[in-house]
ZANU-878263 format. One record per residue (C-alpha): residue in three letters; residue number from 1; x, y, z. Coordinates in steps of 0.5 Angstrom, whole numbers, plus 2048, in hexadecimal, padded with zeros to 3 digits. Last residue first. Layout:
residues N
<atom><res>ala</res><n>NUM</n><px>X</px><py>Y</py><pz>Z</pz></atom>
...
end
This chain:
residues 280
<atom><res>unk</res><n>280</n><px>815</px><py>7F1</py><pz>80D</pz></atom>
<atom><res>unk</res><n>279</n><px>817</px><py>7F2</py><pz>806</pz></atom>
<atom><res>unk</res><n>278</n><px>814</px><py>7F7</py><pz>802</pz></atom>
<atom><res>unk</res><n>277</n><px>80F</px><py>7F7</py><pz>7FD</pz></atom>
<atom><res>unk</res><n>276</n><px>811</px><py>7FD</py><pz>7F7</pz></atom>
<atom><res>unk</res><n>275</n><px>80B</px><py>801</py><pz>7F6</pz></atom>
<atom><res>unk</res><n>274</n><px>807</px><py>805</py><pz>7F1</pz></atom>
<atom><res>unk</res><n>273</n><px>802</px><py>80A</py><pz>7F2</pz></atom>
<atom><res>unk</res><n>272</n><px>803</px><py>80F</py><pz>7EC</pz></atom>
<atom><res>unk</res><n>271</n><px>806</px><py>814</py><pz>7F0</pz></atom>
<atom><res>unk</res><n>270</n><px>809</px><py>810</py><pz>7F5</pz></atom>
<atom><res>unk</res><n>269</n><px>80D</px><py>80D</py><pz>7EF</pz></atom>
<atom><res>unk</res><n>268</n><px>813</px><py>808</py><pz>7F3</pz></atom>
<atom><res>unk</res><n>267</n><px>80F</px><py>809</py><pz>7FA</pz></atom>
<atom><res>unk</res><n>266</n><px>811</px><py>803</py><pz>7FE</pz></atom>
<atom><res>unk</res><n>265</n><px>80C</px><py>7FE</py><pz>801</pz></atom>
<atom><res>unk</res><n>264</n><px>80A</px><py>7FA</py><pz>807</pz></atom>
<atom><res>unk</res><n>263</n><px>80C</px><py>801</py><pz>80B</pz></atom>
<atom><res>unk</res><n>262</n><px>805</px><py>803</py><pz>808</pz></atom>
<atom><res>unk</res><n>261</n><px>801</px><py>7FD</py><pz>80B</pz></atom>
<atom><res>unk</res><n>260</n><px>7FC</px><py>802</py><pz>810</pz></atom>
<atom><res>unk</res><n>259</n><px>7F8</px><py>803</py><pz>80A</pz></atom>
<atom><res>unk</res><n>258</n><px>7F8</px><py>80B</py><pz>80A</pz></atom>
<atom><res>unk</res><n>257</n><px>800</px><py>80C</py><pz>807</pz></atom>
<atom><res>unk</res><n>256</n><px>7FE</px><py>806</py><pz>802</pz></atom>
<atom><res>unk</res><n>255</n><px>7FA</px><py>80B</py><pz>7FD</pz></atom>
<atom><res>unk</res><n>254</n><px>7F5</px><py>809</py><pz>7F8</pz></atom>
<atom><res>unk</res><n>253</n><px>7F3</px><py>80F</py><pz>7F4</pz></atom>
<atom><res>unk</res><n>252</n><px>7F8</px><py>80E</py><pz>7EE</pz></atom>
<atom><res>unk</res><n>251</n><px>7F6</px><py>807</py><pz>7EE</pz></atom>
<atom><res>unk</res><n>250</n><px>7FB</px><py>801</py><pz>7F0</pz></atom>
<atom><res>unk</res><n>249</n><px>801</px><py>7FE</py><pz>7EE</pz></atom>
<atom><res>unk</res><n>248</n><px>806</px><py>7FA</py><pz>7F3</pz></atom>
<atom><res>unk</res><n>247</n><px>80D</px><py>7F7</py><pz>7F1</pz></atom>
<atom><res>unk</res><n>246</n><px>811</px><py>7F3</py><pz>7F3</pz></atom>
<atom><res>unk</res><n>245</n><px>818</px><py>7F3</py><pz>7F7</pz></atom>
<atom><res>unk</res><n>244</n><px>818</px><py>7EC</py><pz>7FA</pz></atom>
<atom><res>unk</res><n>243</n><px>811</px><py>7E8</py><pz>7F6</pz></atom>
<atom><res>unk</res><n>242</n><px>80B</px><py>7EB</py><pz>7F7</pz></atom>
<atom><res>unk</res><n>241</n><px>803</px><py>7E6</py><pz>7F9</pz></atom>
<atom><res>unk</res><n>240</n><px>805</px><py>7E8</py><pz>801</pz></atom>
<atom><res>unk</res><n>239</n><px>805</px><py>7EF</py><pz>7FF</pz></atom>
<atom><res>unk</res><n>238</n><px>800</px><py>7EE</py><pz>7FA</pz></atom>
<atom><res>unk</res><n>237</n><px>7FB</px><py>7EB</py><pz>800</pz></atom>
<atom><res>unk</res><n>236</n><px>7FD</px><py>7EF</py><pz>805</pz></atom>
<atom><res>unk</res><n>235</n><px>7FA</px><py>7F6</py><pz>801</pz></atom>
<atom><res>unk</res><n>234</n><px>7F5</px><py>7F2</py><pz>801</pz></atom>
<atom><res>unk</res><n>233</n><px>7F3</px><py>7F0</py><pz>808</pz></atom>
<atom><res>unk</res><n>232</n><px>7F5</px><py>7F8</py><pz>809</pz></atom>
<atom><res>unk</res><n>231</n><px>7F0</px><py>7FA</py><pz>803</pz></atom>
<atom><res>unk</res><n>230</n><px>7EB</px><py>7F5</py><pz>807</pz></atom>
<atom><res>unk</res><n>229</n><px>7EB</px><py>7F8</py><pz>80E</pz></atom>
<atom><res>unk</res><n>228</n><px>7EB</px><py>7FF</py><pz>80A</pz></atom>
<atom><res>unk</res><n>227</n><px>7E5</px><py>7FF</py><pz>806</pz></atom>
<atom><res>unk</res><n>226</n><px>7E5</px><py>7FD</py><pz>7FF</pz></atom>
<atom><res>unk</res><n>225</n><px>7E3</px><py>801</py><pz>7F9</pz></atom>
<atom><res>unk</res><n>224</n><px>7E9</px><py>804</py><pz>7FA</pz></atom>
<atom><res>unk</res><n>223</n><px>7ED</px><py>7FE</py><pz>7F9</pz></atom>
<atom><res>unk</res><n>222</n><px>7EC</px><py>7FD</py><pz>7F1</pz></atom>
<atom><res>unk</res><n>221</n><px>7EE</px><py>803</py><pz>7EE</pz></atom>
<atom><res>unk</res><n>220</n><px>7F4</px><py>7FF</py><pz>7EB</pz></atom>
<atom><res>unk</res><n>219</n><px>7F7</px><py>7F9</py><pz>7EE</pz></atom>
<atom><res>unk</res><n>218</n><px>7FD</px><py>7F6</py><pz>7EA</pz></atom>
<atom><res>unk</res><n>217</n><px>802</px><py>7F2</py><pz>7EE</pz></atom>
<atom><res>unk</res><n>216</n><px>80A</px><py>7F2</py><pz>7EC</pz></atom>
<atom><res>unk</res><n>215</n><px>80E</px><py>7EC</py><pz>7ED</pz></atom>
<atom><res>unk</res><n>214</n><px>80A</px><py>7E7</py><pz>7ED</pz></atom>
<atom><res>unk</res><n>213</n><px>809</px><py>7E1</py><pz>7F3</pz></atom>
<atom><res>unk</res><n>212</n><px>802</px><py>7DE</py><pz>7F1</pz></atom>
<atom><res>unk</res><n>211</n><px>7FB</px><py>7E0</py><pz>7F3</pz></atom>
<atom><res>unk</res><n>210</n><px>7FB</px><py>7E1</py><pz>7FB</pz></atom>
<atom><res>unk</res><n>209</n><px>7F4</px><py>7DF</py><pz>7FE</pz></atom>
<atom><res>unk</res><n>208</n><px>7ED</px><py>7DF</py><pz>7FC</pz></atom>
<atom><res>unk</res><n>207</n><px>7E7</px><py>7E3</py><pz>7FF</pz></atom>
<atom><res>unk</res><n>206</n><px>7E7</px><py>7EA</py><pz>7FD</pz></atom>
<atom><res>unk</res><n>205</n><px>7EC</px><py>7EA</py><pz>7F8</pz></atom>
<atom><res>unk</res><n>204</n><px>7E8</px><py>7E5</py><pz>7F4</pz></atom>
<atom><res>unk</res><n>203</n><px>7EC</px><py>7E1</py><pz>7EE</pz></atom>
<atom><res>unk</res><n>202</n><px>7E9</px><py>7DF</py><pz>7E8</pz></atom>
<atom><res>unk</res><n>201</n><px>7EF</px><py>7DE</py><pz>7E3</pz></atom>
<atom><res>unk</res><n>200</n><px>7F2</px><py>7E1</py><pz>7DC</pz></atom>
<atom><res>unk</res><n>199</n><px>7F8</px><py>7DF</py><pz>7DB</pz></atom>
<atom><res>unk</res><n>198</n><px>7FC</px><py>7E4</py><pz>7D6</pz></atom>
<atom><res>unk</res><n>197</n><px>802</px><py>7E3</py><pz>7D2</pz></atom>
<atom><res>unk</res><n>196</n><px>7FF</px><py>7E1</py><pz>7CC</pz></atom>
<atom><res>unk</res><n>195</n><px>7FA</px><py>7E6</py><pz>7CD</pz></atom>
<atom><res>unk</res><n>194</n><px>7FD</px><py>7EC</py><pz>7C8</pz></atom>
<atom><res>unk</res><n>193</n><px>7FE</px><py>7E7</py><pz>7C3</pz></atom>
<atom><res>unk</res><n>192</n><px>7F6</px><py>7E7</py><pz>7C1</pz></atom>
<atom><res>unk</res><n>191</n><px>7F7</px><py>7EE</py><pz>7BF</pz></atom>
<atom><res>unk</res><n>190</n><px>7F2</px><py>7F1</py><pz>7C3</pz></atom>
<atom><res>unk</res><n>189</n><px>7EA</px><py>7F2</py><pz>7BF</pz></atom>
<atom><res>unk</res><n>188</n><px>7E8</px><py>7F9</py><pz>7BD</pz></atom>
<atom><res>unk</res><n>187</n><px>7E1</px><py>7FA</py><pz>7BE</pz></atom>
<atom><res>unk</res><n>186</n><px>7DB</px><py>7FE</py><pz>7B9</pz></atom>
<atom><res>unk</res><n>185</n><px>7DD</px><py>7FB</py><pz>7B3</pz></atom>
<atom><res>unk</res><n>184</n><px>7E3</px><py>7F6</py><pz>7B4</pz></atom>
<atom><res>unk</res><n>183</n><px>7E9</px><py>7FA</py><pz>7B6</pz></atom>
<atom><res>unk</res><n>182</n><px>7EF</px><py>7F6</py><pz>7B7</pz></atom>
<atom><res>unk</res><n>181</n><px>7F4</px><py>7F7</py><pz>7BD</pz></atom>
<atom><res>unk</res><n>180</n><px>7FA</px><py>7F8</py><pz>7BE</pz></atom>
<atom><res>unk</res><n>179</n><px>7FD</px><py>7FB</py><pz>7B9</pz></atom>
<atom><res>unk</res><n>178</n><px>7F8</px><py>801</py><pz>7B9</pz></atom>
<atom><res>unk</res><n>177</n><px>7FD</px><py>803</py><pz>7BF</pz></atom>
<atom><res>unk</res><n>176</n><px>802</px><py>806</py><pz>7BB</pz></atom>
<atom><res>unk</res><n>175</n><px>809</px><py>804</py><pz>7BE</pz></atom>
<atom><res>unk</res><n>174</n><px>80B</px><py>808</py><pz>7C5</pz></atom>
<atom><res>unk</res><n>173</n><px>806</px><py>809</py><pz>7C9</pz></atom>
<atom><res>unk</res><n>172</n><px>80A</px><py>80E</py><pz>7CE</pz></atom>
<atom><res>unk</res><n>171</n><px>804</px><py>80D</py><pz>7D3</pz></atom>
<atom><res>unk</res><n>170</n><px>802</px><py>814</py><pz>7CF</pz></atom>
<atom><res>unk</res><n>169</n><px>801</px><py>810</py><pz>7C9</pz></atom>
<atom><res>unk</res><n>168</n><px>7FD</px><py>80A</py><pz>7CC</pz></atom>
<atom><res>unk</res><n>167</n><px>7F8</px><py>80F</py><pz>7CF</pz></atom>
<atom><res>unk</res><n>166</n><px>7F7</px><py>811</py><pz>7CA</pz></atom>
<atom><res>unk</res><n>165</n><px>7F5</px><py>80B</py><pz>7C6</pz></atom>
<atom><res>unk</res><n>164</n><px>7F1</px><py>809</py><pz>7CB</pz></atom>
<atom><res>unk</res><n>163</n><px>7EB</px><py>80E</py><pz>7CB</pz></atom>
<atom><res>unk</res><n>162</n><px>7EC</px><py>80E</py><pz>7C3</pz></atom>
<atom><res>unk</res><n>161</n><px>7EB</px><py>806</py><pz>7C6</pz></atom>
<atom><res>unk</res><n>160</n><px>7E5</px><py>807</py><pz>7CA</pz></atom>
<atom><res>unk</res><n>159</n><px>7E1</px><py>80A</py><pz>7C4</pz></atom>
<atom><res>unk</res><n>158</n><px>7E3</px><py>804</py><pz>7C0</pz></atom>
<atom><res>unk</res><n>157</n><px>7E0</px><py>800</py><pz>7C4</pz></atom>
<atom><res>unk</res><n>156</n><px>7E4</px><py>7F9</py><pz>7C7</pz></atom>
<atom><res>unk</res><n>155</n><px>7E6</px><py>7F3</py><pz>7C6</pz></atom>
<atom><res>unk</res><n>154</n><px>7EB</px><py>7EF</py><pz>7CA</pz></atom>
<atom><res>unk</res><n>153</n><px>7E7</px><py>7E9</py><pz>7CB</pz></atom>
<atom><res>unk</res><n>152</n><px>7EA</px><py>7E6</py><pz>7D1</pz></atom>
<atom><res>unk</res><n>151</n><px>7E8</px><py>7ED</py><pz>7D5</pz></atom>
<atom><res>unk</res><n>150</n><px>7E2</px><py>7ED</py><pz>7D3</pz></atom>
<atom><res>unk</res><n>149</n><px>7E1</px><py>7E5</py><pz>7D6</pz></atom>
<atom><res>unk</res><n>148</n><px>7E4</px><py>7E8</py><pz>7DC</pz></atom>
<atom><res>unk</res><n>147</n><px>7DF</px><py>7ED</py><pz>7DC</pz></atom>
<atom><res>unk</res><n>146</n><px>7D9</px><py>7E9</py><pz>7DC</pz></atom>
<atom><res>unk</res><n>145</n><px>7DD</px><py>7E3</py><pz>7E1</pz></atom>
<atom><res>unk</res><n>144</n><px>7DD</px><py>7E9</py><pz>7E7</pz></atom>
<atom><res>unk</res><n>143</n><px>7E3</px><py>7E6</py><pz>7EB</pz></atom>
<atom><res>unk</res><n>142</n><px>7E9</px><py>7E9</py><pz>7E8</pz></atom>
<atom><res>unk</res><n>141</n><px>7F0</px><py>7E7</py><pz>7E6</pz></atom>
<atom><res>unk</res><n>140</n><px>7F5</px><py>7E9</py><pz>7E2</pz></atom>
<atom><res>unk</res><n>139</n><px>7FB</px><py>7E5</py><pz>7E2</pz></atom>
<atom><res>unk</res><n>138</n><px>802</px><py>7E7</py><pz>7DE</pz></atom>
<atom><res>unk</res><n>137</n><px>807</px><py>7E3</py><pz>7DC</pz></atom>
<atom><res>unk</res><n>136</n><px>80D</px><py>7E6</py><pz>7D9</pz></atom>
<atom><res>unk</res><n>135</n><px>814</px><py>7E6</py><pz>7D5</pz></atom>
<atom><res>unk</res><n>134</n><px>811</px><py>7E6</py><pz>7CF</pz></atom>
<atom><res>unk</res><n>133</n><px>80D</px><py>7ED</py><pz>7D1</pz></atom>
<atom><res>unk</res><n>132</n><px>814</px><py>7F1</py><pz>7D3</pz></atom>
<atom><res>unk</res><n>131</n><px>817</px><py>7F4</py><pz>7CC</pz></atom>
<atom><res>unk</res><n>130</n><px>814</px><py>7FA</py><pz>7CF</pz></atom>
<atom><res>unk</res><n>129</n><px>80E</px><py>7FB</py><pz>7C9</pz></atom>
<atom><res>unk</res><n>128</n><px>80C</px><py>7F4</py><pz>7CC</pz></atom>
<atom><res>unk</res><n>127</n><px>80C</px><py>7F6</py><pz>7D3</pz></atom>
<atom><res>unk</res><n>126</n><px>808</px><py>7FC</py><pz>7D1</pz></atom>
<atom><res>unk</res><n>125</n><px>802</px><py>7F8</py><pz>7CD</pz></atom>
<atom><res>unk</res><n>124</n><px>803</px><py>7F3</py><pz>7D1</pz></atom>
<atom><res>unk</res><n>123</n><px>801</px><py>7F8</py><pz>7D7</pz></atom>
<atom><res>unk</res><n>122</n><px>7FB</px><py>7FB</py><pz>7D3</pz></atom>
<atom><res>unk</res><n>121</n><px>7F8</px><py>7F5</py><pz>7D2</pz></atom>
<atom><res>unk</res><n>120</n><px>7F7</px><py>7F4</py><pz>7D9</pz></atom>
<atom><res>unk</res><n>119</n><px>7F5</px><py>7FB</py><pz>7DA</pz></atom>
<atom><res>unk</res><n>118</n><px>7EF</px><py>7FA</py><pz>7D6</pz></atom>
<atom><res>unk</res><n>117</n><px>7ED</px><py>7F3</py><pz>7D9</pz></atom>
<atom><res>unk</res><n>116</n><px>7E6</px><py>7F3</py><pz>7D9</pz></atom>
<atom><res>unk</res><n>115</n><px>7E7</px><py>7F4</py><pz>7E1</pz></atom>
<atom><res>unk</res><n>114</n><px>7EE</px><py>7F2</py><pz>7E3</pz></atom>
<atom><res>unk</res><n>113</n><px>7ED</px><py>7F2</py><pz>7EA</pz></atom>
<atom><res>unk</res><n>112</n><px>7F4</px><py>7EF</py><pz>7EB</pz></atom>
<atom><res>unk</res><n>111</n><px>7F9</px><py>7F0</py><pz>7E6</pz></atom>
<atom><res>unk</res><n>110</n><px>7FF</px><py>7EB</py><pz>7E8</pz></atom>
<atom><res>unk</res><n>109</n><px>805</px><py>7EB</py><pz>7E5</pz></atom>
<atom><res>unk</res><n>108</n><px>80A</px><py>7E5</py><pz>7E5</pz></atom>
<atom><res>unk</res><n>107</n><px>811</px><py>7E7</py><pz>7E1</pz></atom>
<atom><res>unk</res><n>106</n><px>816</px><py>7E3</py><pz>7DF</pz></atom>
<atom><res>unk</res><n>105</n><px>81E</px><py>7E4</py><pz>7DF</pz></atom>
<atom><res>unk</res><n>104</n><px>81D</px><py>7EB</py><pz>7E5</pz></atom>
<atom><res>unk</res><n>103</n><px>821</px><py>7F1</py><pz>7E4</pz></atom>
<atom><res>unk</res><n>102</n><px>81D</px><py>7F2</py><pz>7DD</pz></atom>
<atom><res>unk</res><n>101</n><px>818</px><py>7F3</py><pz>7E3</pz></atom>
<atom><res>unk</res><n>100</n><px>81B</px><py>7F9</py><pz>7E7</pz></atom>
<atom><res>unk</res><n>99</n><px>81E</px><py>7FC</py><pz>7E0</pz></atom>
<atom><res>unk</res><n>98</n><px>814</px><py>7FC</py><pz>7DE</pz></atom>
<atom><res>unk</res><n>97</n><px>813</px><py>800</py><pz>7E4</pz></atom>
<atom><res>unk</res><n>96</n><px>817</px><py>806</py><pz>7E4</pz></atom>
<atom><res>unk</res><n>95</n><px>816</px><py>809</py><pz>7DD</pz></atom>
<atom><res>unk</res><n>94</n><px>811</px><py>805</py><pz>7DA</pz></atom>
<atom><res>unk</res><n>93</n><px>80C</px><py>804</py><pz>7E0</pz></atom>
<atom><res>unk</res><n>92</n><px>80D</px><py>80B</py><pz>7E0</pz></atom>
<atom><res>unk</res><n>91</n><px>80B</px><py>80C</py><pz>7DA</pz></atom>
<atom><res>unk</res><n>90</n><px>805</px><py>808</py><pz>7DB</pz></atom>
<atom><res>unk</res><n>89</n><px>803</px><py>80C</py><pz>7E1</pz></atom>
<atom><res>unk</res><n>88</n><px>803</px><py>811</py><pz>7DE</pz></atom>
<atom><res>unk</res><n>87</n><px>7FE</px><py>810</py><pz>7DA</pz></atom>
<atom><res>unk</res><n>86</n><px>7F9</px><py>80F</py><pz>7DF</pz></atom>
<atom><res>unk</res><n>85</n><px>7F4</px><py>80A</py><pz>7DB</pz></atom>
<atom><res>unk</res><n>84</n><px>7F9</px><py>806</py><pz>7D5</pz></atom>
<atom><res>unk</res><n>83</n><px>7F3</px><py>802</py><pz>7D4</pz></atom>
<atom><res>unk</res><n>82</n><px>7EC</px><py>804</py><pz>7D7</pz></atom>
<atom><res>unk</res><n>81</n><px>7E8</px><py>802</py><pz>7DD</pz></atom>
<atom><res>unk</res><n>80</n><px>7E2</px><py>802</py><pz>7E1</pz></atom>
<atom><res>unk</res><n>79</n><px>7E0</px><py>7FB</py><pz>7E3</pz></atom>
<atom><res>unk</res><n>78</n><px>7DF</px><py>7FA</py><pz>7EB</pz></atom>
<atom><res>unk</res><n>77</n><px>7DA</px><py>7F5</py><pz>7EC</pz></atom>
<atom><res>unk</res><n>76</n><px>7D4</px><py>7F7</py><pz>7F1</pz></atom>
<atom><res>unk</res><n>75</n><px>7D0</px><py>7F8</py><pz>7EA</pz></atom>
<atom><res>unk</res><n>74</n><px>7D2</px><py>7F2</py><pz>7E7</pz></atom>
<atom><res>unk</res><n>73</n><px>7D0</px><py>7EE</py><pz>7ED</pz></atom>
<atom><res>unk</res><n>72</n><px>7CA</px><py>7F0</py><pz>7ED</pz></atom>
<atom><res>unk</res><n>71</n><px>7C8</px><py>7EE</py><pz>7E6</pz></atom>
<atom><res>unk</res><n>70</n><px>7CB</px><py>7E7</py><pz>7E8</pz></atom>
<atom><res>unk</res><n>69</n><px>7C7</px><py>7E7</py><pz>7EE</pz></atom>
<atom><res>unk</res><n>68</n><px>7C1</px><py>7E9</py><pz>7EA</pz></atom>
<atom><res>unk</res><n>67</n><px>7C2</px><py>7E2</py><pz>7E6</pz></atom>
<atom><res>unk</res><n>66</n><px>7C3</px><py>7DE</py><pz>7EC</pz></atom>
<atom><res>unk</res><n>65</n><px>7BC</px><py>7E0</py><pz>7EF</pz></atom>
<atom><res>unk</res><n>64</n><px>7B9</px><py>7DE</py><pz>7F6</pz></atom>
<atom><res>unk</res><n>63</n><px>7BF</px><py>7E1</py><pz>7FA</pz></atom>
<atom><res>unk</res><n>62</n><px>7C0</px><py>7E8</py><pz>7F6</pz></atom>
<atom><res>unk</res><n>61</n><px>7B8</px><py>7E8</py><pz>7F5</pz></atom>
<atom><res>unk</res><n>60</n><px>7B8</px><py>7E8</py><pz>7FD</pz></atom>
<atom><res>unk</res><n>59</n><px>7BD</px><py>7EC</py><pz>7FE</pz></atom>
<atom><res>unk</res><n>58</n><px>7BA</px><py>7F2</py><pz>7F9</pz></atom>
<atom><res>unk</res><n>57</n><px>7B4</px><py>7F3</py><pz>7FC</pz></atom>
<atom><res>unk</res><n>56</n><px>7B7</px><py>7F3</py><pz>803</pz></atom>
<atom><res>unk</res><n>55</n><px>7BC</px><py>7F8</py><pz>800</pz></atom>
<atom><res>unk</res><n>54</n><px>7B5</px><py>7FD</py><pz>7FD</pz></atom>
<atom><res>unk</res><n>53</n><px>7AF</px><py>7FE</py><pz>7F8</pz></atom>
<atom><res>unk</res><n>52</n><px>7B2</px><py>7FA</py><pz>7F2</pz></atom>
<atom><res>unk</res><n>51</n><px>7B1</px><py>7FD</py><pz>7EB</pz></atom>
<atom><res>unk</res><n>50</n><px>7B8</px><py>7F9</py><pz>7E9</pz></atom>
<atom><res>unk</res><n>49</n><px>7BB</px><py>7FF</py><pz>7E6</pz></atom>
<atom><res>unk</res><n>48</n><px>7BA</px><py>803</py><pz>7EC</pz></atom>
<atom><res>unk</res><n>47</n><px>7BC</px><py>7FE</py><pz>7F2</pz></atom>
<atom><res>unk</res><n>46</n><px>7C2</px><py>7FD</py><pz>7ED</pz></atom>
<atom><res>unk</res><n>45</n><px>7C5</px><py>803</py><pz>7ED</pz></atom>
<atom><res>unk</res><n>44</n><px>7C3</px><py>804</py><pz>7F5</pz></atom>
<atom><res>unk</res><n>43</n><px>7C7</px><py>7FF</py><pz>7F6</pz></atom>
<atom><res>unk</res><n>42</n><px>7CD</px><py>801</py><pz>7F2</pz></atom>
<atom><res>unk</res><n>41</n><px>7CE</px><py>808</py><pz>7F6</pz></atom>
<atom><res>unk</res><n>40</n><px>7CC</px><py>805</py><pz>7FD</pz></atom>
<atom><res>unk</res><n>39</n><px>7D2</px><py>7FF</py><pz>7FB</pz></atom>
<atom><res>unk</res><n>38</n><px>7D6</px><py>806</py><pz>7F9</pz></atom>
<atom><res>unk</res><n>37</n><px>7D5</px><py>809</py><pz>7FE</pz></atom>
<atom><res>unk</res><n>36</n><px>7D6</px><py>803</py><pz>804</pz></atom>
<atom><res>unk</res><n>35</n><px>7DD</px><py>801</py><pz>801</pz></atom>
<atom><res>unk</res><n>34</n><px>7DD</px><py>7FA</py><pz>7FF</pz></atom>
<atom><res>unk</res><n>33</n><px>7DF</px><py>7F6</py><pz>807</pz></atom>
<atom><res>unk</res><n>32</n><px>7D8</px><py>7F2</py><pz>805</pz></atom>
<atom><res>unk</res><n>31</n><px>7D9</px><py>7F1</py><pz>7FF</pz></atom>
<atom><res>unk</res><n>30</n><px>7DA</px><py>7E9</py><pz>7FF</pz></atom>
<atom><res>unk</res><n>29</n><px>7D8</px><py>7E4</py><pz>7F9</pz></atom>
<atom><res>unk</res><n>28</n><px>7D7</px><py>7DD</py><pz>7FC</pz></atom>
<atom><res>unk</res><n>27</n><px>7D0</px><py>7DD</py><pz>7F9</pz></atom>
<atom><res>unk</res><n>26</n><px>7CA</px><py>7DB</py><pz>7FF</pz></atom>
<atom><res>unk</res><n>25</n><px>7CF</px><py>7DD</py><pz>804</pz></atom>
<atom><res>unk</res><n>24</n><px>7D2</px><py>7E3</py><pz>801</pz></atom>
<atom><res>unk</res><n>23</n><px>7CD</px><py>7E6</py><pz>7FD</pz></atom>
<atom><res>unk</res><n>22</n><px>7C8</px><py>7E6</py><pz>804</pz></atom>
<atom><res>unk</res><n>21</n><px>7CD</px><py>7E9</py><pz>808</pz></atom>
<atom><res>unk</res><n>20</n><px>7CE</px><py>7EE</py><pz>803</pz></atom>
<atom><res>unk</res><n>19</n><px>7C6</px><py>7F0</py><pz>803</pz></atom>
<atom><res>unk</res><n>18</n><px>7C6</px><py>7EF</py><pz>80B</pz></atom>
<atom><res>unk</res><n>17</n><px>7CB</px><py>7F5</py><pz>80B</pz></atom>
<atom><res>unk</res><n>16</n><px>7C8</px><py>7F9</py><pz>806</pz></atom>
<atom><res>unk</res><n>15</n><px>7C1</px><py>7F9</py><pz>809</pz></atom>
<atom><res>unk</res><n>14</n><px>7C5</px><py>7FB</py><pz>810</pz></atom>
<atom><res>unk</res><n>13</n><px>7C8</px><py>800</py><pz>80D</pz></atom>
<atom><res>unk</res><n>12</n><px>7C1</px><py>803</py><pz>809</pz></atom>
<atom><res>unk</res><n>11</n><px>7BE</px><py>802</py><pz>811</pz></atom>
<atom><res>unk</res><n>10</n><px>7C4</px><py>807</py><pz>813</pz></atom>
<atom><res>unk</res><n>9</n><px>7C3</px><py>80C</py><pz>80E</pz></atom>
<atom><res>unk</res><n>8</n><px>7BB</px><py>80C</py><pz>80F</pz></atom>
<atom><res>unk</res><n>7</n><px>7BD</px><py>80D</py><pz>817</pz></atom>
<atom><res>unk</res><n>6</n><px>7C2</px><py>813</py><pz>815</pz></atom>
<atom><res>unk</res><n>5</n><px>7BD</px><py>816</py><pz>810</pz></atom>
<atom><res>unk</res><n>4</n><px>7B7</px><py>815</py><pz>816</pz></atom>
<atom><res>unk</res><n>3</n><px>7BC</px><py>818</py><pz>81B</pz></atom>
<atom><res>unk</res><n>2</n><px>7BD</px><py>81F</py><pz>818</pz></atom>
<atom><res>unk</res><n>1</n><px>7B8</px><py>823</py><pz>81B</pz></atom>
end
């Protein structure tokens, strides 16, 4: 009885891997390691919106319109993020991480999948509160352009920022953070200085290679939208991307113990995912 929902699973994967292949040849952008659930979860969003009858519809529209690949892309790109997310990750970058850098003369710090740049600010924000930012580079990259131009901006909604504003203070904010930004009627704006020490750039870690030598690799809920080949490639590519002893940042739902990479890294914070590279 249960044959033709297994069969309508199997055509819808098959569908989608036609589709991604298409993306991928006629626009370089590579989702076919994505999770399988969450590329479904994002299809069906924009099979929807768009009033398209089925994934053959939509690979057709993909290949013939530029415009609609755009919106597309959007979609399967990955953009939920909010400054000081997990608080406690931020104090503990105080507390353990921030001693390790100040070891270093100049840091290099790479924020990779930066999104619209949330969390980036938010890394200036505490470097700079620990007497640190002057003495550091940090890069934030991404391959979706809308949300790189976001990120560049620096302007948010108020209502996101009463969001933000607790976060900061139970990440062990240590000024008013009101003084970072200046409010504009409905948005605030991000003080100006805080992107001094910031590069924002293109980079895709799908398809592109190691970024810089840094000391610190910053990855935050990004590898589980990948499946495991791509989040072993990944992790391989930070690895090689950190200099002797640094650090390695990611999402509180990410785990290294399952990707076959784990003895690449040392816990420093196991709790809030952060990692120490490891010599080989």
């Amino acid at each position: 009885m249960g044959k033709p929902a297994e069969d309508d699973k199997e055509l819808e994967d098959l569908e989608v891997a036609l589709l991604l292949e298409g993306v991928f040849r006629r626009y370089g952008y590579d989702f076919r390691d994505y999770s399988l659930a969450h590329l479904r979860r994002r299809l069906r969003h924009r099979l929807q919106s768009s009033y398209l009858p089925d994934l053959g519809a939509m690979l057709h529209r993909v290949l013939s319109d530029r415009n609609f690949f755009e919106l597309l892309l959007r979609d399967l790109s990955i953009s939920v993020t909010e400054m000081f997310r997990d608080p406690g990750v931020y104090q503990r970058l105080r507390t353990e991480v921030v001693p390790r850098l100040m070891t270093w003369p100049f840091v290099k710090i790479w924020h990779a999948g930066c999104a619209t740049g949330e969390e980036v600010y938010s890394m200036a924000i505490l470097l700079h509160e620990e007497g640190l930012l002057e003495r550091c580079q940090i890069y934030a990259t991404d391959f979706n352009q809308l949300a790189l131009k976001g990120a560049k901006e620096g302007i948010y909604s108020l209502d996101q920022v009463r969001l933000f504003t607790g976060n900061y203070l139970k990440g062990g904010g240590r000024e008013s953070f009101s003084d970072y930004y200046t409010a504009d009627d409905d948005a605030v704006i991000l003080k100006s200085w805080l992107k001094k020490r910031i590069v924002f750039a293109d980079h895709n870690l799908v398809t592109d290679s190691v970024f810089s030598e840094v000391q610190m690799v910053v990855c935050r809920n990004v590898l589980i939208y990948f499946n495991r080949d791509l989040q072993q490639r990944i992790f391989r590519t930070f690895y090689e991307s950190l200099c002797p002893g640094g650090i390695l940042v990611l999402g509180t739902k990410e785990s290294l113990q399952l990707s076959g990479m784990a003895e690449l890294f040392e816990p420093v914070c196991p709790d809030e995912k952060i990692y120490k590279k490891v010599p080989q």
